[in-house]
C-alpha positions in Angstrom: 0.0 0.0 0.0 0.8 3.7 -0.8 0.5 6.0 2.1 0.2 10.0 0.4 0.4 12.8 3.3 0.0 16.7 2.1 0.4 19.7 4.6 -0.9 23.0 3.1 -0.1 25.9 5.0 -2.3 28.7 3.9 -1.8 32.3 3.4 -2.7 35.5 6.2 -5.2 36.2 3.7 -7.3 33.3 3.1 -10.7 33.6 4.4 -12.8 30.7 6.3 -14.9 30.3 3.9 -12.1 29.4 1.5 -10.5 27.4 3.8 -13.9 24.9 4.2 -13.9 24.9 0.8 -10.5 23.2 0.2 -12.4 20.1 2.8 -15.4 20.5 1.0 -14.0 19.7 -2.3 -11.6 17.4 -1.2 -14.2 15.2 0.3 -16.2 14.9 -3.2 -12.7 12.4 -4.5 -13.3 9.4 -2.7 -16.3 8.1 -4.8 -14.1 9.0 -7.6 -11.8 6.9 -6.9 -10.3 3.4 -7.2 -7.8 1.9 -4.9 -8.8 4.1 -2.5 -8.5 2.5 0.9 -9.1 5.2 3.3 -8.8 8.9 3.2 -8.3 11.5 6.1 -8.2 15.4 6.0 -8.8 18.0 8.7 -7.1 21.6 10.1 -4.7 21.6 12.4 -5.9 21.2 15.7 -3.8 23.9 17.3 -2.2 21.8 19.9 1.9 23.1 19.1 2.3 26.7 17.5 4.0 26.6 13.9 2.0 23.6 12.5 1.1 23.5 8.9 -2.4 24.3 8.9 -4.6 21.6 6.9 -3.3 18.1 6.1 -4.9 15.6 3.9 -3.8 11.8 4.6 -4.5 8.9 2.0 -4.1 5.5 1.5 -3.9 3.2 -2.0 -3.4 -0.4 -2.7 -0.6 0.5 -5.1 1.4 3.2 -6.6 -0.8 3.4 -9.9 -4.1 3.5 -7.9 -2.1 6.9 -6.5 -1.5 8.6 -9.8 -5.0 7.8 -10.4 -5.6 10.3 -7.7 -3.0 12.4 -8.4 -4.1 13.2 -12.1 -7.5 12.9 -12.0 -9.2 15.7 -13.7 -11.6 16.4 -10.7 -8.4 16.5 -8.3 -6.5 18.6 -10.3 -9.5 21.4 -10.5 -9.6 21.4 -6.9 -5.6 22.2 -7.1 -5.9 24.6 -9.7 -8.9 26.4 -8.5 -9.4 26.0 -4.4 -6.0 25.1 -2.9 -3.5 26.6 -5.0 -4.8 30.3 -4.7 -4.7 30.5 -0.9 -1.5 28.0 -0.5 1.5 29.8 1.1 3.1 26.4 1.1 2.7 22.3 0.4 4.7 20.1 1.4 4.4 16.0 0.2 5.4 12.9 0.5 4.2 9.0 -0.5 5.6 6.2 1.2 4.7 2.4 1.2 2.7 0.9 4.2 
């Protein structure tokens, strides 16, 4: 299994609203997806100053079932057009399980 973790943090100027988008929109890939095993995203719960501020956690069975997610057209709208514009910075890595 693939294990894909993403930490966004976002910029002083990004509204809440935005921000509930990017987990609104994020949460529409699943059905989308095969290979999928599970798939975890939430804001920073505060606990230690200097976090990133929204991380998004997601298993595959395999590498290609990944770059399924990774290029597929609804995902890549969701970069393009809700987390790109209010990312400061992203940081990523995938790593098997």
């Amino acid at each position: 299994m693939i294990r894909h973790v993403t930490l966004f943090a976002w910029i002083p100027e990004a509204t809440d609203e935005q921000k509930q988008r990017v987990a609104t929109e994020l949460m529409t890939l699943p059905p989308l997806l095969s290979g999928l095993r599970a798939f975890h995203i939430g804001p920073d719960a505060g606990i230690i100053e200097g976090n990133f501020d929204f991380a998004v956690v997601a298993d595959f069975d395999d590498a290609d079932s990944y770059l399924g997610y990774r290029n597929h057209p609804a995902h890549r709208v969701i970069i393009e057009q809700v987390t790109t514009p209010i990312a400061k910075e992203r940081v990523s890595v995938q790593y098997e399980i």
